[in-house]
N, C-alpha and C positions, 0 to 999 in steps of 0.2 A: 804199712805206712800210716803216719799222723794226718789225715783227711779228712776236710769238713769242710760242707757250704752252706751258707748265708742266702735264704731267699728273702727278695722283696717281691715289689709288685709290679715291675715296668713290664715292659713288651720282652725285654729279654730273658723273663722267668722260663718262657716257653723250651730254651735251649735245655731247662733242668733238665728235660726228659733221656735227653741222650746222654745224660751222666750219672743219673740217679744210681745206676747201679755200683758209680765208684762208692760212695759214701753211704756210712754206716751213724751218723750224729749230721743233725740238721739243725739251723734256725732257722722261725719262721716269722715273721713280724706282723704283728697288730692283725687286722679282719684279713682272715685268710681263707675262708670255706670255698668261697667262688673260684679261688687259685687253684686249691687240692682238687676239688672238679675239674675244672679247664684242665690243668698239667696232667689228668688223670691217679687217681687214689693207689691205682696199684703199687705207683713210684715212690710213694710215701710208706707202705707197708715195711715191718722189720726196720723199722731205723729210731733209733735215740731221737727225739724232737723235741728240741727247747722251745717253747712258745714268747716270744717276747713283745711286752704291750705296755704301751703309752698308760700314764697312771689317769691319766681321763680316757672319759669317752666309750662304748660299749666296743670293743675290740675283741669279744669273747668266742670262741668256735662253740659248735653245739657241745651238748651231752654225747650226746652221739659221738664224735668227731673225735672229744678227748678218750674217750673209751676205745673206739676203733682202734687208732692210732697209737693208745697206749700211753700218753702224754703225761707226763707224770710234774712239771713242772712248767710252771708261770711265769716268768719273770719280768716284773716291774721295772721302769726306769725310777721310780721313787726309790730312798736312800731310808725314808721311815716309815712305819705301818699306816701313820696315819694320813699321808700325802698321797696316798691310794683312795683316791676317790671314785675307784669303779668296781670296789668290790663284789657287788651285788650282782653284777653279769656273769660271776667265773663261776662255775661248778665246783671250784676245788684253792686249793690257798694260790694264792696271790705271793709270791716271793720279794721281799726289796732287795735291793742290789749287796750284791755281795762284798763283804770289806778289803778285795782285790782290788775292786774300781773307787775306793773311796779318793784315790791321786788323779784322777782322770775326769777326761769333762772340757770343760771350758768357762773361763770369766761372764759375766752376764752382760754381753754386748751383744745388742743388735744387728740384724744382720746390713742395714743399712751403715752402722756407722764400717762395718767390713768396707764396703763400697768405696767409703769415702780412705781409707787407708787405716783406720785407729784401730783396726786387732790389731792387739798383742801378742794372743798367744797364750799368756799364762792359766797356767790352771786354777783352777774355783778352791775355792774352801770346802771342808767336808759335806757340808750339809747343802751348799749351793751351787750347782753345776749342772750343764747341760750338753748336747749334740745338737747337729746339725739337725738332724731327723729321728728315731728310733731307731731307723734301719742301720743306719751307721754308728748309732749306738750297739747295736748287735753285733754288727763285724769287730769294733771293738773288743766286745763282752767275748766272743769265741775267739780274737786275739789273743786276749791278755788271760783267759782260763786254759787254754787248751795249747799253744803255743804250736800249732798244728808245722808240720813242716809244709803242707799245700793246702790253698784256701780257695774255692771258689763261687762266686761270686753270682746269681744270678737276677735278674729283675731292677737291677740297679742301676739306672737308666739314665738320672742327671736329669730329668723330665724333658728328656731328648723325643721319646718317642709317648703314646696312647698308654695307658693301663693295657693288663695283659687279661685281665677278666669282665672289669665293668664296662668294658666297649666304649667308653667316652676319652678324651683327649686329656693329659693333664694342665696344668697350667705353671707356665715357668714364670718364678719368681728371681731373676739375675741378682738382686745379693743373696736369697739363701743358696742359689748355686754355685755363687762363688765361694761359700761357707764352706758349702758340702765338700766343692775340691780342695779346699786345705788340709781339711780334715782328712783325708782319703790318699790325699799326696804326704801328710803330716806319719800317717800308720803303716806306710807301703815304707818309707824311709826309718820308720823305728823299729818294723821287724823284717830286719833284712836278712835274717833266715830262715822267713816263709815264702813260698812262691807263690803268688797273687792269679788267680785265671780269673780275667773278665766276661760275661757276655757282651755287657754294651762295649760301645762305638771309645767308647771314654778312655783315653789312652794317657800313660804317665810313663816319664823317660826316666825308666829305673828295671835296671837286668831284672829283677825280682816279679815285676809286671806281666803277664799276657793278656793279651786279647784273643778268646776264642769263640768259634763259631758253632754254627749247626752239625751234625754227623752226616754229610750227604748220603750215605747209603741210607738214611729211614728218609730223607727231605724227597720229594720229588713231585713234578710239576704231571696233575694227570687230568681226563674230560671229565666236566659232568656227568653226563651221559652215563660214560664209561663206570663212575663209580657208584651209578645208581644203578647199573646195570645189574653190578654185585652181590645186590640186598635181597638174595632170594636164600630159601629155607625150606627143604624141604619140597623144594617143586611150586613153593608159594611166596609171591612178593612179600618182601617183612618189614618196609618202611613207609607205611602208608600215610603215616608221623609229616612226611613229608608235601604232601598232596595236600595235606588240612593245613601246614600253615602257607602255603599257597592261597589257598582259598581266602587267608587271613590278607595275605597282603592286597588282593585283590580289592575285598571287603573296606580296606585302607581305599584304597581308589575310589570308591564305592561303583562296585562293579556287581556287587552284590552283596546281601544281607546277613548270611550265615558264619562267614570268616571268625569274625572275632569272637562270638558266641563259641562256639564249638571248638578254637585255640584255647579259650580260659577255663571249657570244663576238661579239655583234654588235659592241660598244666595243672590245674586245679588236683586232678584225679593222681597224675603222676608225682604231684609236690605237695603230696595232703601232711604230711611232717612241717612244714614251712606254710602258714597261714595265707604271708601275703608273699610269697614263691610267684605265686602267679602274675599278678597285677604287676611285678619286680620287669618278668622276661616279658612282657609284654611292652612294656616302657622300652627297653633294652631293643625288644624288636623293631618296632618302631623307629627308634634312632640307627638302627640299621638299615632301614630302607630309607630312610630320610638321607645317609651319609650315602650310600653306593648310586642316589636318586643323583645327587648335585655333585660329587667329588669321583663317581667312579668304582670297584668294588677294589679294595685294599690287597690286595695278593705278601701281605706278610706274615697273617697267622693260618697255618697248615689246619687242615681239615683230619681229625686224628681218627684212624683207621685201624682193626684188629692187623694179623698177619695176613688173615685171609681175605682183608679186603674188606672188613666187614663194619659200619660208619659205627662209630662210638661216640663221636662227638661233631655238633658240625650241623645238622638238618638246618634251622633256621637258614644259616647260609647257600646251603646247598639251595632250598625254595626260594631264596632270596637271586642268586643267579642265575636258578631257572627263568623266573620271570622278567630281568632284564638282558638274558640273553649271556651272560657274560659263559665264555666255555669252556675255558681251564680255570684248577685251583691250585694251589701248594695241598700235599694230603703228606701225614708225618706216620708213621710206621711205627705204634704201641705196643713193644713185644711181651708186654707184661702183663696186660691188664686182659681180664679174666671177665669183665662184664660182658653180657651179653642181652640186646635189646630187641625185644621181639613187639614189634607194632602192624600186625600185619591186620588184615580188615577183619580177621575174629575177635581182635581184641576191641574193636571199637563196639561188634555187638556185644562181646560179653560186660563192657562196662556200661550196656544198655544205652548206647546212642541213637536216637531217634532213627528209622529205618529211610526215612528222605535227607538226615542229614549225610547216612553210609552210602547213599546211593551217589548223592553230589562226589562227596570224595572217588567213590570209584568214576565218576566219569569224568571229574577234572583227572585222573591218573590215565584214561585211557585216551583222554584230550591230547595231553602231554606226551606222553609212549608214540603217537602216531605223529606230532610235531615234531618232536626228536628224535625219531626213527629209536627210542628204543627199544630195548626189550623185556622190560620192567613185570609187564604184565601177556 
């Protein structure tokens, strides 16, 4: 079957996970590295991936990333070589739009005057045309090149819901989203011999349409406790990862001294590829404890777990709910991914952490094990 999805970046990327396996060609739009992480890299392995980027602005994945991945193609919303004004980011050529899309687009109105009722509609001249977003320039671009008989749809959110990786909130702007749904109800009614699967909420009254959800059998609601229970190896606790940023949020409280210091050379050590990696999750952290501090802890993005249980992604939060107590999570079932993380208290001597900073970590973990009754250690 002709099958292909379209990622963006809303909340509902995360659903990619339980499909990934249908599709074999993907698009992926503008800054994406923090996505491929969160949704897990395995899911991206073996598949065709268009990379599609706004002609401004640094939107480039690493070296690394295109190589991994195998990425063999860029493609621009620019229509000439020289309307690419962010050359200098990509590793590898920059492609302008292909002369399929040269009909496509839209007239240069604002999204306000949408608002006020004065789109038209009409399409732009060859050299002057635009979308609502990139994103939805993409679902286009895999429209009209591939003519897929099923399209799905992930991340595409109408700025309904948070970002799905940078942990902050988006900001809706009501005329470009009334933009976006024209445009989106405009291409569901022109190819109506593709069948549309959504993740988000965003529904259009057309046979052609779905809305589809999470796979319940990998979703499921499980304790703390219980999945830190898990992180043993060998007869030896192996997330000790967890314990030091405890320590950090405390350190926030000022509860004491060593938190932060010992989170940024831990980050530091683990994100030496990425300069300022650190300083990034450390920002990110913070606005996490800040948001589960005043609004409560979020139970909509799953804590992503090997088969046997074993955290792949998630600690921040996991320490982040130990300390305000919160005691279920959503935890999502990664049947793919191959990583395997090993933080247990050898690794903090072997990357030579001061011997009172190891000793704090083990005894906030032995703090915690006996307040929790678990069994960690």
């Amino acid at each position: 079957m002709n099958r292909i999805a379209v990622l963006g970046r809303g909340m509902s990327l995360q659903y990619f996970r339980d499909y990934s396996h249908l599709f074999k060609k993907i698009y992926i739009v503008n800054s994406f590295s923090k996505e491929i992480t969160e949704a897990g890299s395995g899911n991206f392995r073996n598949k065709e991936i268009i990379h599609v980027v706004s002609r401004k602005g640094n939107t480039a994945l690493t070296k690394r990333e295109y190589s991994r991945f195998k990425i063999k193609r860029i493609q621009s919303n620019a229509f000439r070589k020289d309307l690419i004004e962010n050359k200098k980011y990509f590793k590898g050529k920059v492609s302008i739009m292909p002369e399929y899309m040269n009909e496509r687009g839209y007239e240069p109105v604002g999204w306000d005057k949408i608002a006020k009722g004065e789109f038209t509609g009409k399409r732009k001249s060859p050299n002057l045309r635009a979308w609502p977003t990139t994103g939805l320039m993409a679902i286009d671009l895999a429209l009209t090149e591939n003519k897929p008989e099923e399209i799905y749809l992930f991340g595409f959110d109408f700025y309904e819901q948070p970002y799905f990786a940078i942990k902050r909130d988006t900001k809706r702007d009501p005329d470009k989203i009334m933009m976006m749904e024209h445009h989106m109800d405009s291409l569901v009614r022109e190819f109506k011999n593709t069948t549309f699967y959504s993740a988000s909420k965003y529904k259009i009254d057309e046979s052609n349409w779905h809305n589809i959800g999470p796979n319940k059998k990998l979703w499921k609601t499980e304790k703390v406790v219980d999945i830190i229970n898990r992180q043993q190896s060998l007869g030896k606790f192996n997330r000790m990862d967890i314990f030091a940023r405890y320590l950090a949020i405390e350190h926030y409280y000022g509860k004491n001294d060593i938190g932060w210091p010992l989170y940024m050379k831990m980050q530091s050590i683990r994100m030496k590829d990425n300069p300022g990696g650190a300083q990034d999750r450390k920002n990110q952290f913070i606005e996490l404890i800040k948001n589960v501090e005043t609004e409560g802890y979020k139970n909509i993005k799953p804590i992503r777990i090997n088969r046997k249980g074993k955290l792949l992604n998630g600690s921040h939060r996991l320490a982040t709910c130990l300390y305000f107590g919160v005691e279920e999570v959503l935890t999502w079932v990664d049947n793919y991914s191959k990583k395997k993380v090993h933080f247990n208290i050898k690794w903090f001597r072997k990357k030579k952490f001061k011997g009172k900073i190891i000793t704090q970590v083990e005894k906030k973990a032995i703090e915690l094990s006996e307040r929790c009754k678990g069994s960690w250690l």
